[in-house]
MARMITOR-68848 format. One record per residue: residue in one letter; z, x, y of N, C-alpha, C, O in turn. Coordinates in steps of 0.02 Angstrom, whole numbers, padded with zeros to 5 digits, always signed. Atoms other than C-alpha are relative to their C-alpha. Layout:
! MARMITOR-68848
aZXYZXYZXYZXY
...
END
This chain:
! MARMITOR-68848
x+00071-00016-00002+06192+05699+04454-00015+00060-00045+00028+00103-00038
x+00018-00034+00051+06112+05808+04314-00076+00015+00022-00117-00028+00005
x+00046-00048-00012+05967+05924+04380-00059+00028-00025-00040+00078-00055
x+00047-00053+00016+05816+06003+04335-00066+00004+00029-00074-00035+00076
x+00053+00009-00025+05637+06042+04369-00052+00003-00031-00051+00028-00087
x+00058-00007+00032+05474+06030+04333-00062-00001+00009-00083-00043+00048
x+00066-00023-00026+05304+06090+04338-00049-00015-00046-00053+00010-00103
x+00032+00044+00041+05175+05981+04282-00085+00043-00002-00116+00057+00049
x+00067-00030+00024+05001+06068+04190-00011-00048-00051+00018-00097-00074
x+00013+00032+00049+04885+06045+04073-00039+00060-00049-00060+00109-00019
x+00006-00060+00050+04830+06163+03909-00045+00026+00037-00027+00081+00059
x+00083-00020-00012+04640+06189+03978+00013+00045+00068-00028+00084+00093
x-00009-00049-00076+04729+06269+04147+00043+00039+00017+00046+00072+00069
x-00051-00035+00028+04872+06341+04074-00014+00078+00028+00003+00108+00079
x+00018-00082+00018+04804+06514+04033-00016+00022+00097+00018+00059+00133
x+00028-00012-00067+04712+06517+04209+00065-00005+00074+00051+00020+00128
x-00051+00028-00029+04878+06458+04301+00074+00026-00012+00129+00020+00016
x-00081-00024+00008+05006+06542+04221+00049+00036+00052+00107+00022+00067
x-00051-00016-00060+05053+06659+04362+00009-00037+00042+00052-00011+00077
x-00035+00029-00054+05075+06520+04489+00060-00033-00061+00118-00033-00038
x-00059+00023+00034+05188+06445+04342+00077+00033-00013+00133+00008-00017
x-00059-00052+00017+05294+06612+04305+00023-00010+00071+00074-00045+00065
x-00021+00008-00060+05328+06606+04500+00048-00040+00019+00100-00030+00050
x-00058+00056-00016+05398+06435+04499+00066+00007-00039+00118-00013-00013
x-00041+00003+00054+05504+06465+04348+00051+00063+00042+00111+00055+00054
x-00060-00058-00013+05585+06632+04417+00007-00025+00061+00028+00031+00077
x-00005+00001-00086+05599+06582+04603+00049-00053-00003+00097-00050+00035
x-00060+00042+00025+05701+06425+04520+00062+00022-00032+00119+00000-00029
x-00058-00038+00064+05799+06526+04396+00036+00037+00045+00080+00062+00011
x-00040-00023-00028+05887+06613+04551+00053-00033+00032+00101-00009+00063
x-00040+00018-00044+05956+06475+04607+00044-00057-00066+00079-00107-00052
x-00021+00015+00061+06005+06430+04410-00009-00068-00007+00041-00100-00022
x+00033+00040-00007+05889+06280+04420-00053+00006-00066-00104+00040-00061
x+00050-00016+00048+05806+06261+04233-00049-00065+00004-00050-00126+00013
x+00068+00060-00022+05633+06214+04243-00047-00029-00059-00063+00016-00098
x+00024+00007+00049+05543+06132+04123-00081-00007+00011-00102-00028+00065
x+00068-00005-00026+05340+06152+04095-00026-00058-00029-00010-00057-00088
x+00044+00060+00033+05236+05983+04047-00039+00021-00015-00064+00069+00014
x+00073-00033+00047+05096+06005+03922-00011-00027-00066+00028-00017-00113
x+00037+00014+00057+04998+05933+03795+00040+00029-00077+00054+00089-00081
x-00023-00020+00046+05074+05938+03619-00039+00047-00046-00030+00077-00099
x+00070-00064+00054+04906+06038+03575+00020+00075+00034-00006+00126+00010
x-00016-00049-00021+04968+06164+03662+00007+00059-00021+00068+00060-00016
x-00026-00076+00026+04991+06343+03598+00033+00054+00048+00011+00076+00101
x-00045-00034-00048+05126+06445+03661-00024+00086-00019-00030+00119-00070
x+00012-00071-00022+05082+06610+03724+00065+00041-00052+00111+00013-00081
x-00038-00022+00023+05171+06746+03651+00054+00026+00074+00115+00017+00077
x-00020-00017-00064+05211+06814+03833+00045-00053+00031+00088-00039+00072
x-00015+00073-00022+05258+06624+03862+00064-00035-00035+00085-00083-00003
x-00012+00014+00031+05379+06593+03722+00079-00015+00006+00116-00039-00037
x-00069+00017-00018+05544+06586+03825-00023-00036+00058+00009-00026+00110
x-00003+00073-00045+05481+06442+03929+00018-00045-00014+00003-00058-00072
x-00038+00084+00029+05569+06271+03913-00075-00036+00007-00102-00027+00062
x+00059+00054-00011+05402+06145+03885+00037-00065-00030+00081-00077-00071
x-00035+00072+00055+05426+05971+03848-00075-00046+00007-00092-00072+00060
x+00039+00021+00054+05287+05902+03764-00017-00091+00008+00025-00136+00006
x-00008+00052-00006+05180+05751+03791-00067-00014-00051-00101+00032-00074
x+00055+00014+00048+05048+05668+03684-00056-00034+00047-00043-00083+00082
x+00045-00009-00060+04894+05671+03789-00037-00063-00013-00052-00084-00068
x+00023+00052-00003+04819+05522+03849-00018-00022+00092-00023+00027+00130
x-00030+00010-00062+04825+05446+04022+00037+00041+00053+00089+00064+00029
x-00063-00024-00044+04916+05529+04189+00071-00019-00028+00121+00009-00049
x-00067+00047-00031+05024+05389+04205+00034+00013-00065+00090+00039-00059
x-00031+00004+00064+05068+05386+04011+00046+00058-00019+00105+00066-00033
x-00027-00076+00015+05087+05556+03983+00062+00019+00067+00101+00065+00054
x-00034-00028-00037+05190+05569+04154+00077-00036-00025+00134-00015-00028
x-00070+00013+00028+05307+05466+04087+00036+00002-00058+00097+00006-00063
x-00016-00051+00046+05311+05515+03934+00058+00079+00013+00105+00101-00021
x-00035-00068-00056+05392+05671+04027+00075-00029+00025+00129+00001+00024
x-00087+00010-00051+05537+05558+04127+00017-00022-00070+00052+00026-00087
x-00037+00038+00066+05589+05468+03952+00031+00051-00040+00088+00046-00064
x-00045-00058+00041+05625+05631+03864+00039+00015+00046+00098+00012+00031
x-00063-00044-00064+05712+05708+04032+00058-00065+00001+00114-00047+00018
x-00050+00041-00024+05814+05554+04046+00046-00016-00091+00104-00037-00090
x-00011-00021+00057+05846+05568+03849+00065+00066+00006+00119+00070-00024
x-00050-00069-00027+05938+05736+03917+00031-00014+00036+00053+00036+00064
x-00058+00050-00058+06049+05617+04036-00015+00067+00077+00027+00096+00111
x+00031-00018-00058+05925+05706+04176+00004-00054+00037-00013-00109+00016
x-00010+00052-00070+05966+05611+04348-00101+00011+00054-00152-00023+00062
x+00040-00025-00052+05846+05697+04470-00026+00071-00036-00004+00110-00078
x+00044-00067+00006+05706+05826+04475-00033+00000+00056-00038-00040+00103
x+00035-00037-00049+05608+05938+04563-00048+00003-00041-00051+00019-00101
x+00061-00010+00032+05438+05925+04552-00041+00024+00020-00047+00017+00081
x+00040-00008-00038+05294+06007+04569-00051+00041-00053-00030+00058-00109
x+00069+00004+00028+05101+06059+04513-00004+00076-00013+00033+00118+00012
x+00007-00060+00038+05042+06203+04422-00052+00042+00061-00049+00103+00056
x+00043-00057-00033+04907+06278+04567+00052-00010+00061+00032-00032+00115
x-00045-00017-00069+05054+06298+04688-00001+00056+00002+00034+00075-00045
x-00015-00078-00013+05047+06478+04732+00084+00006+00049+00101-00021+00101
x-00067-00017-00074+05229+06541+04816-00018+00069+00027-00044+00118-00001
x+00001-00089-00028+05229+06689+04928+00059-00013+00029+00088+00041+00032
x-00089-00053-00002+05418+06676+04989+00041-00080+00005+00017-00135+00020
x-00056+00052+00015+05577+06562+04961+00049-00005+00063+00053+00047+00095
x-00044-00010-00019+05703+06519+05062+00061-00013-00041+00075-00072-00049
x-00047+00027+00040+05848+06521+04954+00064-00030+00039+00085-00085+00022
x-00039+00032-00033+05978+06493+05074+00015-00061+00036+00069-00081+00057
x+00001+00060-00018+05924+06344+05130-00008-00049-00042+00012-00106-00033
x-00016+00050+00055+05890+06272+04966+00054-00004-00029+00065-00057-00058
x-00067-00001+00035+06052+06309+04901+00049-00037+00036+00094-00065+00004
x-00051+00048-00048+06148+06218+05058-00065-00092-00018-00057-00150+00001
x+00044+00072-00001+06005+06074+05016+00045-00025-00088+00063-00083-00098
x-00027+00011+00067+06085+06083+04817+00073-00023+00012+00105-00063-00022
x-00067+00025+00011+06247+06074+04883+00031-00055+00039+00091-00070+00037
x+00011+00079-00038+06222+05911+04996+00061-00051-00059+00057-00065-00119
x-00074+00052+00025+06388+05798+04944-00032-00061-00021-00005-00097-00064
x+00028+00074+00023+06262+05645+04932-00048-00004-00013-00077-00058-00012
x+00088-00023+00020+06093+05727+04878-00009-00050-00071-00067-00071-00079
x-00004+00051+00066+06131+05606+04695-00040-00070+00034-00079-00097-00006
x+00001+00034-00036+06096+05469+04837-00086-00021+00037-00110-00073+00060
x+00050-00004-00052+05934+05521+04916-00047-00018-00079-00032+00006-00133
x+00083+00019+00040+05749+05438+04807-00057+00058+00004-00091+00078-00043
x+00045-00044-00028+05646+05551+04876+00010+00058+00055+00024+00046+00114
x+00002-00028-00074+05644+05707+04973-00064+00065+00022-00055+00115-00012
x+00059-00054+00010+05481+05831+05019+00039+00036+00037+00075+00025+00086
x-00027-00075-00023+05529+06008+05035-00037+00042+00015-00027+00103+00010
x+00047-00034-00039+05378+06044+05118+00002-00038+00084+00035-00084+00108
x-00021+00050-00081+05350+06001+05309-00080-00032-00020-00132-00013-00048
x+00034+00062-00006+05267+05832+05334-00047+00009+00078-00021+00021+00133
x+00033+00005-00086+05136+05830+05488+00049-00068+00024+00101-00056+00054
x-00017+00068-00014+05187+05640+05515+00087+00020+00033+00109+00016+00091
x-00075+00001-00020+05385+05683+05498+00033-00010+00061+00023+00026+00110
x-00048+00020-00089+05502+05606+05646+00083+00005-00015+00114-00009-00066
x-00077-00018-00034+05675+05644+05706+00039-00081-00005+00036-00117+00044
x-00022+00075-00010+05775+05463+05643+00075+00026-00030+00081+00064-00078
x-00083-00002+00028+05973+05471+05613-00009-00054-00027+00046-00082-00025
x-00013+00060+00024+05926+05312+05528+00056-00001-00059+00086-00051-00077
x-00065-00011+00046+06054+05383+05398+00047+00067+00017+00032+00126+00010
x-00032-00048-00019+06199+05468+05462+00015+00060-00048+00031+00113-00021
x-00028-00032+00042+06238+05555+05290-00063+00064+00006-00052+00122-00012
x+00054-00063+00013+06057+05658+05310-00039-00002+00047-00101-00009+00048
x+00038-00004-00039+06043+05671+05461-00034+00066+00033-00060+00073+00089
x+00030-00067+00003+05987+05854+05433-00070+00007-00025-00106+00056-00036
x+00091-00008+00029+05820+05805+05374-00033-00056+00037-00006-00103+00066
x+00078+00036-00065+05653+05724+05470+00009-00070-00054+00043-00062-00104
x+00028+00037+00049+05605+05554+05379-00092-00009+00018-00125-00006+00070
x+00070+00018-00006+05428+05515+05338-00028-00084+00017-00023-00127-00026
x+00008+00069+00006+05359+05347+05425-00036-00022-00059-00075+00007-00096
x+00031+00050+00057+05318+05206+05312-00065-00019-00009-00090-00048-00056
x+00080+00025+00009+05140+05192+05368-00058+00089+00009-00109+00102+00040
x+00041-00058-00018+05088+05381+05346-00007+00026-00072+00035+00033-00116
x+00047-00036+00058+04978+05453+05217+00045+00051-00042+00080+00090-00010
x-00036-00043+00024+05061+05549+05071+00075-00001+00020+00108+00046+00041
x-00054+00001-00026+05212+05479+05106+00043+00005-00046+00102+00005-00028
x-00041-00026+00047+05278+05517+04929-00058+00057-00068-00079+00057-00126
x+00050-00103+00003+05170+05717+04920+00022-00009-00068+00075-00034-00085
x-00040-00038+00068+05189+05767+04750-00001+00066+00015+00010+00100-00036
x-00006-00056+00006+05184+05929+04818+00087+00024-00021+00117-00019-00054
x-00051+00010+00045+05362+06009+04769+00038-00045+00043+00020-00053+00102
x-00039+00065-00014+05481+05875+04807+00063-00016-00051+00067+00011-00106
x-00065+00010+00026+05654+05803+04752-00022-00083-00008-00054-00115+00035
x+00021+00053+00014+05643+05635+04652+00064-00025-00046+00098+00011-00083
x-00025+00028+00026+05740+05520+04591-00030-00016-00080-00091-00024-00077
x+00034+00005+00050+05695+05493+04411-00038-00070-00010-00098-00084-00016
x+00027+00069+00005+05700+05307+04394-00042-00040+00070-00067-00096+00077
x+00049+00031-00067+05615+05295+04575-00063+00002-00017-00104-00044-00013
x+00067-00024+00008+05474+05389+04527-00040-00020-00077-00099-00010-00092
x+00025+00045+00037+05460+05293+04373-00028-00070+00019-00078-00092-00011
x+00002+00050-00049+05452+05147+04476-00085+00013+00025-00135-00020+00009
x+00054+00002-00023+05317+05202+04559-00073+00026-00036-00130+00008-00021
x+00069-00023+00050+05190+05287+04435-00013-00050-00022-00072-00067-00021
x+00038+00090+00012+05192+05104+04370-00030-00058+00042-00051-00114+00027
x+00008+00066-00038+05160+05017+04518-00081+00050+00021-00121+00017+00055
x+00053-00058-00021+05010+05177+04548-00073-00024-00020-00059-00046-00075
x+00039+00011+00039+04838+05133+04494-00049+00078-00041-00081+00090-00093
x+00043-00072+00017+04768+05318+04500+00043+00067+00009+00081+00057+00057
x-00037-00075-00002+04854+05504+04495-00004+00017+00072+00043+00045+00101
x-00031-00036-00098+04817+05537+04700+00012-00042+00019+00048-00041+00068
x-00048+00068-00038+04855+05363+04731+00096+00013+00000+00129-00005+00049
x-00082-00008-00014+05053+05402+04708+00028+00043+00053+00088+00055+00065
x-00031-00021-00049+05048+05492+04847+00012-00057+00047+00045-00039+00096
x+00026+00056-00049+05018+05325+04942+00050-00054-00021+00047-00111+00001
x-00032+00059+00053+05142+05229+04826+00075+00014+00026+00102+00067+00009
x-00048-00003+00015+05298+05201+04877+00051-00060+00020+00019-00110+00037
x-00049+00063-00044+05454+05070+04943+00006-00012+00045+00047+00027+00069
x-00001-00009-00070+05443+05029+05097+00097-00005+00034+00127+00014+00084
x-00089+00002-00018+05648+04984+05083+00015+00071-00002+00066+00086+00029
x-00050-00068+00037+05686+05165+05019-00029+00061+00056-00088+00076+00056
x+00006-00061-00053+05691+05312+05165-00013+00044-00046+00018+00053-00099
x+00050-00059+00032+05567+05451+05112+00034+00056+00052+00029+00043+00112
x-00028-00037-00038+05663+05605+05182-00051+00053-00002-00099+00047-00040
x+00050-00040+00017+05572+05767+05215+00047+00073+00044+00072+00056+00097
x-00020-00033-00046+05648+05938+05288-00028+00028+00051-00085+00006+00061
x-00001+00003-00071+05639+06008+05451-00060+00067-00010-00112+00077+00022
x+00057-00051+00015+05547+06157+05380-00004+00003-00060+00037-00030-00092
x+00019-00029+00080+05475+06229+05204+00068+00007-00027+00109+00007+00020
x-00056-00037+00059+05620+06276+05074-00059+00075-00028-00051+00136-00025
x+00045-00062+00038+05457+06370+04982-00058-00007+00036-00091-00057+00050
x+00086-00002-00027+05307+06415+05057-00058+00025-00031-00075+00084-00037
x+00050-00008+00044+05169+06394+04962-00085-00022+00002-00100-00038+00059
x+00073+00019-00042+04971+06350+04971-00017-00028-00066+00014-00011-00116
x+00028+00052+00052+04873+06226+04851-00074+00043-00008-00121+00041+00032
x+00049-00061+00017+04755+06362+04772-00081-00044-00038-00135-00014-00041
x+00051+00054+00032+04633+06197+04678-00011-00051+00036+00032-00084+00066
x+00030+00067-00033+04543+06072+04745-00062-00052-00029-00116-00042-00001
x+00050+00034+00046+04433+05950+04635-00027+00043-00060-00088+00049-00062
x+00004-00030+00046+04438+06053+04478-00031+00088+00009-00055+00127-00032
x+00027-00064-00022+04396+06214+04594+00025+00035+00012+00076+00007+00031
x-00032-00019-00053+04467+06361+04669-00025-00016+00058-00082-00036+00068
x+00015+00006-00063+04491+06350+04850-00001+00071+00040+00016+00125+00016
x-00021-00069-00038+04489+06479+04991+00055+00006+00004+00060+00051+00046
x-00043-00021-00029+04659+06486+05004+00009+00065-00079+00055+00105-00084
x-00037-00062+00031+04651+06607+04846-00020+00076+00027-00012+00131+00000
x+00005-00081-00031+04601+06748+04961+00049+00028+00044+00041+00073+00086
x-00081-00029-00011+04783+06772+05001+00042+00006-00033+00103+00005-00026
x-00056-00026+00073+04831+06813+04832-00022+00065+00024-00057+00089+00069
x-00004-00051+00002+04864+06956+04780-00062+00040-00030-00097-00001-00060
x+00074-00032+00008+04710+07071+04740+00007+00005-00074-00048-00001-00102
x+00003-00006+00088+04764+07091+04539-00025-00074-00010-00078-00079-00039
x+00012+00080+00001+04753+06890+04544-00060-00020+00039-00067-00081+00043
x+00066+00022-00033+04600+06870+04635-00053+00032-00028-00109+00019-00007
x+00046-00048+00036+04510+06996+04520-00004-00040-00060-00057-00058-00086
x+00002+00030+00063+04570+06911+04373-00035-00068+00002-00054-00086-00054
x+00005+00049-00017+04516+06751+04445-00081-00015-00009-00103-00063-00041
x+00061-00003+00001+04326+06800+04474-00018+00023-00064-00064-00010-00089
x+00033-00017+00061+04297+06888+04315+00032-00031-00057+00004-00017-00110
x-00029-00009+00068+04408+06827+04185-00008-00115+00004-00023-00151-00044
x-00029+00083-00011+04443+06610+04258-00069-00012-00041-00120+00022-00045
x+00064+00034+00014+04332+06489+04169-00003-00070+00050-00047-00112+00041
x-00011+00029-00075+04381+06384+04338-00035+00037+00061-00017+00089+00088
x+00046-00026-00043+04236+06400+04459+00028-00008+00076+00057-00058+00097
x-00005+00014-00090+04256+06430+04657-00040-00044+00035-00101-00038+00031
x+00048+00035-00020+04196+06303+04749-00043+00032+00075-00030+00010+00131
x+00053-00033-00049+04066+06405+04863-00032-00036+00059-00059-00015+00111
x+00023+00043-00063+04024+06256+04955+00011-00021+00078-00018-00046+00126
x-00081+00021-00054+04202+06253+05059-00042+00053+00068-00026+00035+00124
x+00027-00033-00034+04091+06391+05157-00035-00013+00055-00040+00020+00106
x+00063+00048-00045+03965+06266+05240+00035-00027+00045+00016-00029+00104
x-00047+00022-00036+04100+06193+05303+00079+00014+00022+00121-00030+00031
x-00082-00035-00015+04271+06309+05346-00004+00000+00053+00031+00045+00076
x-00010+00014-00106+04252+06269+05542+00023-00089-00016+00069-00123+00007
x-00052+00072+00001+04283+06095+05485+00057-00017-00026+00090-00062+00000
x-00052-00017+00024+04412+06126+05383+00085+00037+00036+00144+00026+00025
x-00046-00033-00068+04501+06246+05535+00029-00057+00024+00083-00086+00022
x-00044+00062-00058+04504+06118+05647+00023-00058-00005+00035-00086+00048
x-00016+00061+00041+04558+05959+05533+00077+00032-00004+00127+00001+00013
x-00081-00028+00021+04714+06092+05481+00024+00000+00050+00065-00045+00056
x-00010-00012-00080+04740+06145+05670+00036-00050+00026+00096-00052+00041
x-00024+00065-00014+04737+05972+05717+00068-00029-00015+00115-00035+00024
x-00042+00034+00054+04843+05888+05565+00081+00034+00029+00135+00007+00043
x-00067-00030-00017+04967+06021+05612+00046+00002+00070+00107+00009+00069
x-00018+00023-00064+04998+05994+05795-00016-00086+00017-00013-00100+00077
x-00001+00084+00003+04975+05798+05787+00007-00039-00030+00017-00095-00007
x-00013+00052+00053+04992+05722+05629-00057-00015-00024-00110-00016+00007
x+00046+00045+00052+04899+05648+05490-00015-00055+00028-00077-00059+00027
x+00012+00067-00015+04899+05472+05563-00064+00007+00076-00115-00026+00082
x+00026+00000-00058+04834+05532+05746-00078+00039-00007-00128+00033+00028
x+00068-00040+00043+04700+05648+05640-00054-00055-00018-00111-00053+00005
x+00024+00081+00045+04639+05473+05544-00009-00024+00062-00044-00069+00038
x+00017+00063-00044+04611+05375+05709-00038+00061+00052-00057+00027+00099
x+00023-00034-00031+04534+05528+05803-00073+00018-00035-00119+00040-00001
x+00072-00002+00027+04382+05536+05664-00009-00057-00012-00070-00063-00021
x+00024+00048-00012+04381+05368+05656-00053-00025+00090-00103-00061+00092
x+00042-00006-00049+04315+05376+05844-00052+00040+00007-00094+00026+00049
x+00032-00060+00005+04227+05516+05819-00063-00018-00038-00121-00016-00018
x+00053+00046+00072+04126+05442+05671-00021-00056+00054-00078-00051+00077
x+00040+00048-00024+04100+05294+05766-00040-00011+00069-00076-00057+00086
x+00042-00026-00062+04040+05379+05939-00074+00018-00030-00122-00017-00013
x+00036-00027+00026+03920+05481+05837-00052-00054-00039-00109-00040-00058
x+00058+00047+00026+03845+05319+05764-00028-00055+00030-00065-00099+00007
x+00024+00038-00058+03829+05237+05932-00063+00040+00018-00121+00020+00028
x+00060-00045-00065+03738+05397+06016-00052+00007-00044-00104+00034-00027
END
């Protein structure tokens, strides 16, 4: 198995994004994990930027351009990667637990694994070799996250083709192939964008990054998330003590009480 990772942007969000990018890059580089950055061949490399590995796609399409991305990595007799999105903010690692997850005797083996916690995730020894990690059922939402995650190369080729849209692949996957997920975070991190916006979760950056954000981003806050952060509470609340699936059939009643009364 032949290693690496990668953190998928794009030029126009670059500049605005870079510190969640420097983050991923050094927080990987401790555990001597080289990461590579996806990006538009229009690209211009920072001067600050200029010892980053990029690998270079000719802009078009997700899907095109994403694979564009596995064809060169697999060009580099790349097996597996780690993947994951440019508005990931980290605020702390566990390295010790990713490093016993790196040194897994049959990790070459595993398609998929999220290294975030899954609401859905259940307790199955359905494979004795890993049986240190949750699996994700087959009928639960985001059941292959692009948040960061461990991928098989030619799986996840597999599936960007079978995908019709970029958040559809979270929804895309084998139903033969066990989606693993661990028991807790490896990195703990928060999804800082949401429909080309910031979200509230950037008011748990750091105050240099939240300054720069308001005066300098040409990426607007979405101000709206305001009207509604009580619904938002209790959807997370929920999701997190019951699951995604039991969330989905609890506003489905809910919705359809409300259009009885």
């Amino acid at each position: 198995m032949k290693l690496c990772a990668i953190v998928w942007t794009q030029k126009k969000r670059f500049l605005d994004l870079q510190f969640c990018i420097r983050l991923w890059i050094d927080t990987l580089k401790v555990l001597n994990i080289k990461t590579y950055i996806a990006v538009e061949n229009s690209h211009k490399i920072l001067s600050d930027t200029n010892n980053f590995n990029y690998i270079k796609y000719s802009s078009s399409k997700w899907k095109k351009e994403w694979l564009q991305v596995l064809e060169q990595l697999k060009k580099k007799k790349i097996t597996h990667i780690f993947s994951t999105l440019d508005d990931f903010y980290i605020f702390s690692a566990d390295y010790k637990l990713l490093n016993q997850i790196l040194n897994f005797k049959n990790l070459n083996k595993i398609e998929y694994l999220n290294l975030n916690y899954h609401p859905d995730q259940v307790h199955q020894n359905a494979n004795k070799i890993f049986k240190t990690f949750d699996v994700v059922p087959i009928n639960s939402d985001y059941r292959s996250s692009v948040q960061f995650s461990f991928w098989k190369i030619d799986y996840m080729k597999k599936m960007i083709l079978k995908t019709n849209g970029f958040w559809s692949l979270e929804n895309t996957s084998d139903p033969n192939i066990i989606h693993y997920c661990v028991k807790k975070p490896v990195i703990r991190y928060r999804h800082i964008i949401e429909k080309n916006q910031w979200n509230y979760n950037i008011f748990r950056l750091p105050l240099k990054n939240l300054i720069k954000i308001f005066s300098k981003s040409k990426i607007k806050y979405n101000f709206s998330q305001f009207k509604i952060m009580h619904r938002i509470l209790i959807s997370n609340f929920f999701i997190y003590c019951f699951g995604l699936n039991k969330w989905k059939k609890t506003k489905t009643i809910i919705h359809k009480y409300f259009r009885i009364a």
